[in-house]
C-alpha positions as CSV (number, residue, x, y, z in Angstrom):
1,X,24.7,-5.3,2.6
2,X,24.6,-6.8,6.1
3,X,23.0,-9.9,6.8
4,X,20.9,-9.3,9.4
5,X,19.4,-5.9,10.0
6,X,17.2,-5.9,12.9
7,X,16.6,-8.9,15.7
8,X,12.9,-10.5,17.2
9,X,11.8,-13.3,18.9
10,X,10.2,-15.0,15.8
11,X,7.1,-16.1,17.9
12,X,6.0,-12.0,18.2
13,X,3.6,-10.8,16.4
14,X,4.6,-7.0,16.5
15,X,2.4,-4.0,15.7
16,X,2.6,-2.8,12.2
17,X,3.9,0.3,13.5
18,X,7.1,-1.4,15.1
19,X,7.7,-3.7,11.9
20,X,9.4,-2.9,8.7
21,X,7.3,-1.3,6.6
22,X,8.0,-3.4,3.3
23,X,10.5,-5.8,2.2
24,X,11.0,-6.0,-1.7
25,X,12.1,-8.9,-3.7
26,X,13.2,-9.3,-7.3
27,X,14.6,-12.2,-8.9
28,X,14.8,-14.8,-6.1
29,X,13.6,-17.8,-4.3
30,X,11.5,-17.3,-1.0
31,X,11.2,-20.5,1.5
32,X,10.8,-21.1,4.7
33,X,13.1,-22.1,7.5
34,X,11.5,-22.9,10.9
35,X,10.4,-19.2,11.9
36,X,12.0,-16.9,9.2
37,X,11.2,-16.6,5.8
38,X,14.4,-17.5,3.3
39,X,15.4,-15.5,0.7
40,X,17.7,-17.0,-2.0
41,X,19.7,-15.5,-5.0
42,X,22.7,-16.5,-6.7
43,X,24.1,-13.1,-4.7
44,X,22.9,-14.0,-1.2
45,X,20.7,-15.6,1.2
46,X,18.5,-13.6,3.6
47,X,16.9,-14.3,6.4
48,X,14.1,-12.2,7.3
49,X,11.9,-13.3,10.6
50,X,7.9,-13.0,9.3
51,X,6.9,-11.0,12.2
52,X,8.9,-8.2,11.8
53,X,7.5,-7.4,8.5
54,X,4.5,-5.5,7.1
55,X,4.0,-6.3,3.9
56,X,6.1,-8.1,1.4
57,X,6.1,-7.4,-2.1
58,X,7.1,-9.6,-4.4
59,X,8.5,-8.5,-7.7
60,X,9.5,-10.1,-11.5
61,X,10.9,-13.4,-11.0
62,X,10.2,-13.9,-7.4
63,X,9.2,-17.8,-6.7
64,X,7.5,-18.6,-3.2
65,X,6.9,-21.6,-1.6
66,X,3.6,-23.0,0.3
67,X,5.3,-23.0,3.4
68,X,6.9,-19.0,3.2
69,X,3.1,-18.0,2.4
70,X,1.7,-19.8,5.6
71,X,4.2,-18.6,7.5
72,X,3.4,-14.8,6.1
73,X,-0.3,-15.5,6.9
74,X,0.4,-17.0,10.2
75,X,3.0,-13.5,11.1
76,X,-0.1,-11.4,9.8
77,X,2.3,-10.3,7.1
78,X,0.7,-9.3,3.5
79,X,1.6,-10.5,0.8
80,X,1.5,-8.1,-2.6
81,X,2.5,-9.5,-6.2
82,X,4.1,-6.5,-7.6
83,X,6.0,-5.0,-10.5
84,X,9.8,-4.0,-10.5
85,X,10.4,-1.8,-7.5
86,X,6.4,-2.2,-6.5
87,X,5.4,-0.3,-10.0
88,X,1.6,-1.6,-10.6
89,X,-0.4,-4.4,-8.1
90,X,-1.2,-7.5,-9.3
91,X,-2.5,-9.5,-6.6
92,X,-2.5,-9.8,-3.0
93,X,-3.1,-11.8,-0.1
94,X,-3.5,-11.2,4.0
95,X,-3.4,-13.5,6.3
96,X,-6.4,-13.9,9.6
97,X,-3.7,-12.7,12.1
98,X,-4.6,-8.6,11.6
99,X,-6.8,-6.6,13.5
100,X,-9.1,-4.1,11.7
101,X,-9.0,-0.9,13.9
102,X,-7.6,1.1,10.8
103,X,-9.9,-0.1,8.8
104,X,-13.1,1.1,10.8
105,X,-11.3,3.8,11.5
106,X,-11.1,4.5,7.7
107,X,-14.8,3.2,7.6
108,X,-16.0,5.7,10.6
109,X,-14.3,9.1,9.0
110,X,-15.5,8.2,5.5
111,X,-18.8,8.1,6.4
112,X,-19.1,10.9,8.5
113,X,-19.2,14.2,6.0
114,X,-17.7,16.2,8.9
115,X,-15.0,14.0,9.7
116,X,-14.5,13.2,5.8
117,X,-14.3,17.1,5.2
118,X,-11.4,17.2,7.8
119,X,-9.7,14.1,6.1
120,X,-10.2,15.7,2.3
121,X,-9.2,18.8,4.0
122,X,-5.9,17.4,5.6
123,X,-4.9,15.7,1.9
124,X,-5.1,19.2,0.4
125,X,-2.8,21.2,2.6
126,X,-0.5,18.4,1.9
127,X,-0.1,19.9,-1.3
128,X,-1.1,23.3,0.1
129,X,2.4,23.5,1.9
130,X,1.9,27.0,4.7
131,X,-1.4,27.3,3.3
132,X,-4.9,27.3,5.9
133,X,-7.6,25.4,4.4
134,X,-9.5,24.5,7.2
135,X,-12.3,26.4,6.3
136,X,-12.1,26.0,2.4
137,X,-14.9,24.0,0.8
138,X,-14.3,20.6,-1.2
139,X,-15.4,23.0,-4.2
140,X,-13.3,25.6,-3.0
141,X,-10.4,22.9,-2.8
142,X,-10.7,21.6,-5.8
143,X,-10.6,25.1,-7.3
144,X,-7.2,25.5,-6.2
145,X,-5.8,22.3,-7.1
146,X,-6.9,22.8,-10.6
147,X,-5.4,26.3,-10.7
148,X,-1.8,24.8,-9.0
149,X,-2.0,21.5,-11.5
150,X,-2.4,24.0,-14.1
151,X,0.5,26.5,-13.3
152,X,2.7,23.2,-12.2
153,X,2.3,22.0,-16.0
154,X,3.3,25.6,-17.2
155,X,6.4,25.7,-14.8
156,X,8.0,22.4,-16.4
157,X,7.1,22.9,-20.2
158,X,9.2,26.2,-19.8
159,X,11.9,24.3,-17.4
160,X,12.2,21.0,-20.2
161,X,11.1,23.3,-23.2
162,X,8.4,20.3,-24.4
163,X,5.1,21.8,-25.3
164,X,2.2,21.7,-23.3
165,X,-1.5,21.8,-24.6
166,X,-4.3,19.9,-22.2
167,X,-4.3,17.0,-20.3
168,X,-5.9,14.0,-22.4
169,X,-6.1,10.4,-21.2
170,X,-8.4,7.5,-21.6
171,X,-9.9,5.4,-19.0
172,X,-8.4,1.7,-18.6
173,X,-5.4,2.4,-21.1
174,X,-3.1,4.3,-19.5
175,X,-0.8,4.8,-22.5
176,X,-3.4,5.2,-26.0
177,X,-4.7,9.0,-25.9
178,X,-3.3,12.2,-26.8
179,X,0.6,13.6,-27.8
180,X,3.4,11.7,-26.3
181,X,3.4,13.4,-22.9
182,X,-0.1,13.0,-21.8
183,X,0.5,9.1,-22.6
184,X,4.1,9.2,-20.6
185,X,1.6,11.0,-17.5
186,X,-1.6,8.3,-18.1
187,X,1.7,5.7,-17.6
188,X,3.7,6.8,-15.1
189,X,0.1,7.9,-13.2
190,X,-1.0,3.9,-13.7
191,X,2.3,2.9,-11.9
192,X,1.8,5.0,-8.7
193,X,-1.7,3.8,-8.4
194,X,-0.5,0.5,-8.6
195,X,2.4,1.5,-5.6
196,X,-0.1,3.1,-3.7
197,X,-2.3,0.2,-3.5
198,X,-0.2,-2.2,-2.2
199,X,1.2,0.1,0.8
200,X,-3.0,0.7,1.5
201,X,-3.5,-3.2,1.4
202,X,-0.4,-4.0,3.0
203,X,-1.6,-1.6,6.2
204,X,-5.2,-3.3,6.2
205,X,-6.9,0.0,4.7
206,X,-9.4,-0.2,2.2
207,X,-8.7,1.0,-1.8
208,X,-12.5,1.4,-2.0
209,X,-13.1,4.5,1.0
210,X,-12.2,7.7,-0.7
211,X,-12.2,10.7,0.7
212,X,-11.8,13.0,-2.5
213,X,-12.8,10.2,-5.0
214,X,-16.0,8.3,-4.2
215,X,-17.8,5.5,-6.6
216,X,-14.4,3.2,-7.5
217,X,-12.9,0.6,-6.0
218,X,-9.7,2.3,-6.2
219,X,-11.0,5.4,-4.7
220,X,-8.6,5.8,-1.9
221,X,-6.1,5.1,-3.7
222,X,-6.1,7.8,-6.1
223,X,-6.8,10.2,-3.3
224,X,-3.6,8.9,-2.1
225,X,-1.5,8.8,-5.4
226,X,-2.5,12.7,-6.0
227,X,-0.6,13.4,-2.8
228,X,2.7,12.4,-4.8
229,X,1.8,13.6,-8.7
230,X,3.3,17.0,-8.4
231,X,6.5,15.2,-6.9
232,X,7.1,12.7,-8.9
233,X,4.6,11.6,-11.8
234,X,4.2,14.8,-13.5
235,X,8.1,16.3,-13.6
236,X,9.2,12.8,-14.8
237,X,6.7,12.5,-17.6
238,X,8.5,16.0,-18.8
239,X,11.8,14.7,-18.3
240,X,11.3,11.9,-20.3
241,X,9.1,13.7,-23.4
242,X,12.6,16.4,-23.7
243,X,14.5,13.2,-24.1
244,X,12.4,11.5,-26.6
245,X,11.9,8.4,-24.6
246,X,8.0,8.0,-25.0
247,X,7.2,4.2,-24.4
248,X,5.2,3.1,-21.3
249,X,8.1,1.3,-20.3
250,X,10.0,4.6,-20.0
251,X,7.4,5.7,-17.5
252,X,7.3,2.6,-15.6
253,X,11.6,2.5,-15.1
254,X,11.7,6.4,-14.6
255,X,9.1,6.0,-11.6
256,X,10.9,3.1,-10.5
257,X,14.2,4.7,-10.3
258,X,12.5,7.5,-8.6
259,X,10.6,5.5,-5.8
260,X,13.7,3.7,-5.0
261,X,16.0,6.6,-4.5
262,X,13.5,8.6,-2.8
263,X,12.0,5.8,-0.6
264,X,8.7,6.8,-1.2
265,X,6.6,3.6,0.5
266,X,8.1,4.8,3.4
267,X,6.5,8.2,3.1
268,X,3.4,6.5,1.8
269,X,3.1,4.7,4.7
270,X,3.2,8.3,7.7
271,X,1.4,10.1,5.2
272,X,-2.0,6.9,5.2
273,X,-1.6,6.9,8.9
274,X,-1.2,10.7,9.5
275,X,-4.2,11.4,7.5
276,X,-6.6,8.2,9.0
277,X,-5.4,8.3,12.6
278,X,-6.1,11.2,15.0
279,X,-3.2,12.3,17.0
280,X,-1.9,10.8,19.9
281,X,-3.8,7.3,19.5
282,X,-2.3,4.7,18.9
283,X,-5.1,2.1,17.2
284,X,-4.0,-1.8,17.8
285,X,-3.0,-3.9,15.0
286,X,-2.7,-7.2,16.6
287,X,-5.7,-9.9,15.8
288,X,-8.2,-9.2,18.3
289,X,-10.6,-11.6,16.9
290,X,-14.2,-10.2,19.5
291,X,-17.2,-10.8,18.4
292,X,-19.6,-7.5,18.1
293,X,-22.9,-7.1,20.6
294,X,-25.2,-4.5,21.0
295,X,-25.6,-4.1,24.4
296,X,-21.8,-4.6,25.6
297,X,-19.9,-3.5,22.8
298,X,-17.7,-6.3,21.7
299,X,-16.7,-9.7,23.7
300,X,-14.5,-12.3,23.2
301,X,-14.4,-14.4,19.6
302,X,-13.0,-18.3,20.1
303,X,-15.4,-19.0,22.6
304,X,-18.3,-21.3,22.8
305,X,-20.9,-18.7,24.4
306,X,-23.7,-21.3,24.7
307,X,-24.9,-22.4,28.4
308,X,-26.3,-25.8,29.3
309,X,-29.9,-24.3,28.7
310,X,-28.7,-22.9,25.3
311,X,-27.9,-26.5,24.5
312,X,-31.0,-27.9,25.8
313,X,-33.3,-25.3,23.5
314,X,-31.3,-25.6,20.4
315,X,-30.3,-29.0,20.5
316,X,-32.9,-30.6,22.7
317,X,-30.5,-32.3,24.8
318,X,-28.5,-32.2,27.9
319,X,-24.6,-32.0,26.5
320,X,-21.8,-31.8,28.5
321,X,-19.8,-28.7,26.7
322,X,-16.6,-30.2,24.8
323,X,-13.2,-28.1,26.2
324,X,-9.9,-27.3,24.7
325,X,-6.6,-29.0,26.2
326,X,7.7,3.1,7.7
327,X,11.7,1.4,6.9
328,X,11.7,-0.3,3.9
329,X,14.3,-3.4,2.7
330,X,14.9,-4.5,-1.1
331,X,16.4,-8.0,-1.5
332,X,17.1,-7.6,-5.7
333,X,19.1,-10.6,-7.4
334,X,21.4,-10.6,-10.1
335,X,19.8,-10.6,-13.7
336,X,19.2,-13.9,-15.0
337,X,21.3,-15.6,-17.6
338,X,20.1,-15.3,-21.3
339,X,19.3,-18.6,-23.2
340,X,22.5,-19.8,-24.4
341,X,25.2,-17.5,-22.6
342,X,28.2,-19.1,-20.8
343,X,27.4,-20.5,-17.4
């Protein structure tokens, strides 16, 4: 592994789209060193400068310092508490220094049945490979889907030879209901929603704005996560039942594995941006920080908009105005020692 993979000025604060898209930790130390974030192992020391990344996701045995997190907040980096290889979101935090235009973006096609047709539309011919749906009706849509899930569980019962009945789950326990496979799919589908939310947070979307879905606060990201079922999720889950390996934890790894090999966040990442942004735009993710007005639009934020007679009225005296002088990196360190092994 080399030690350093890309160069920046560490005082830029680059658009998402020219960062990397995720840098994964697991089992190390994260600190700060002037303006790079330091990552430490007993394998290696990293140096990663904050502004070039996204979103960093911090996995099982991961420590951080105060400083690293400021520094993150300060680069407009977010920060996502993760399982191994980004399997299930914890936590998160973003920093002030992020503009929102994908977010309203998100917020202008989601509320706009035309323009959320187009988006639900443009999700299903993801899956619809060669396939014109821009005519089709969500009903229409969700006709097919259920018709290709259906045939798609068919194809690998007869591929892994593991019998195949209905799909049963149970909300908020992902691994309690039905035969061993439908708890191995409830699993392995609890890990990718987990994955796909912290790519969504990480780009400053919202989980809550479906397109398909609608009422959860994870709505968008199950619209997301069905993008990647038939791909991932649902042949594992098979794979696993024909070799008797039924514990959540079996899910969990397999999907893991998967991710990693396949680089999936990458994908995650075009895919969100393909589906939100219209083509050839190119919406700005530095901090703009304006302040909204009806009549102009939007003006400047971090300035003190008040005249002398604004400060008469309000404060009934005559002030003088104070003044003012979609690549993806994993940094993994060596299991730790058990409790009384040689040192």
């Amino acid at each position: 592994m080399a030690d350093i993979w890309w160069k920046a000025h560490p005082h830029d604060l680059h658009r998402v789209s020219d960062r990397v898209s995720s840098v994964y930790v697991e089992r190390s130390h994260i600190d700060r060193d002037e303006n790079a974030v330091v990552i430490i192992n007993k394998r290696e020391t990293v140096r990663v400068p904050a502004a070039m990344v996204a979103v960093m996701l911090m996995g099982p045995g991961t420590r951080v310092t105060h400083g690293a997190i400021r520094l993150l907040a300060d680069s407009g980096t977010t920060v996502c508490w993760v399982g191994e290889q980004g399997v299930r979101m914890y936590a998160a935090g973003l920093g002030p220094a992020r503009g929102a235009a994908l977010l309203h973006r998100q917020a202008w096609l989601v509320t706009r049945p035309k323009e959320r047709l187009n988006v639900a539309r443009a999700m299903y011919g993801m899956r619809f490979p060669g396939e014109d749906v821009s005519t089709a009706t969500m009903q229409q849509l969700r006709g097919r889907e259920g018709a290709r899930i259906r045939k798609l569980y068919q194809a690998h019962s007869q591929r892994t030879g593991v019998a195949w009945k209905r799909r049963e789950y149970r909300p908020g326990d992902a691994h309690a209901a039905g035969d061993d496979l439908n708890r191995l799919l409830s699993a392995a589908h609890a890990a990718l929603y987990g994955i796909c939310h912290a790519v969504i947070v990480g780009i400053g979307a919202s989980p809550g704005l479906g397109f398909v879905h609608t009422g959860s606060a994870i709505s968008f990201v199950l619209d997301i996560a069905d993008l990647y079922k038939a791909d991932y999720t649902i042949p594992l889950a098979f794979d696993l039942a024909a070799k008797g390996l039924t514990e959540e934890r079996d899910a969990r790894i397999g999907l893991r594995d998967r991710i990693a090999q396949t680089r999936l966040l990458d994908r995650i990442v075009t895919d969100i941006k393909t589906l939100l942004t219209p083509e050839g735009s190119d919406l700005p993710d530095e901090d703009l920080n304006r302040l909204w007005d009806d009549q102009l639009g939007t003006v400047a934020g971090g300035t003190n908009w008040a005249d002398e007679s604004d400060m008469i009225i309000n404060l009934g005296l005559d002030l003088v105005q104070p003044t003012m002088g979609d690549d993806h990196i994993a940094v993994i360190g060596p299991e730790f020692d058990t409790p009384g092994s040689a040192s």
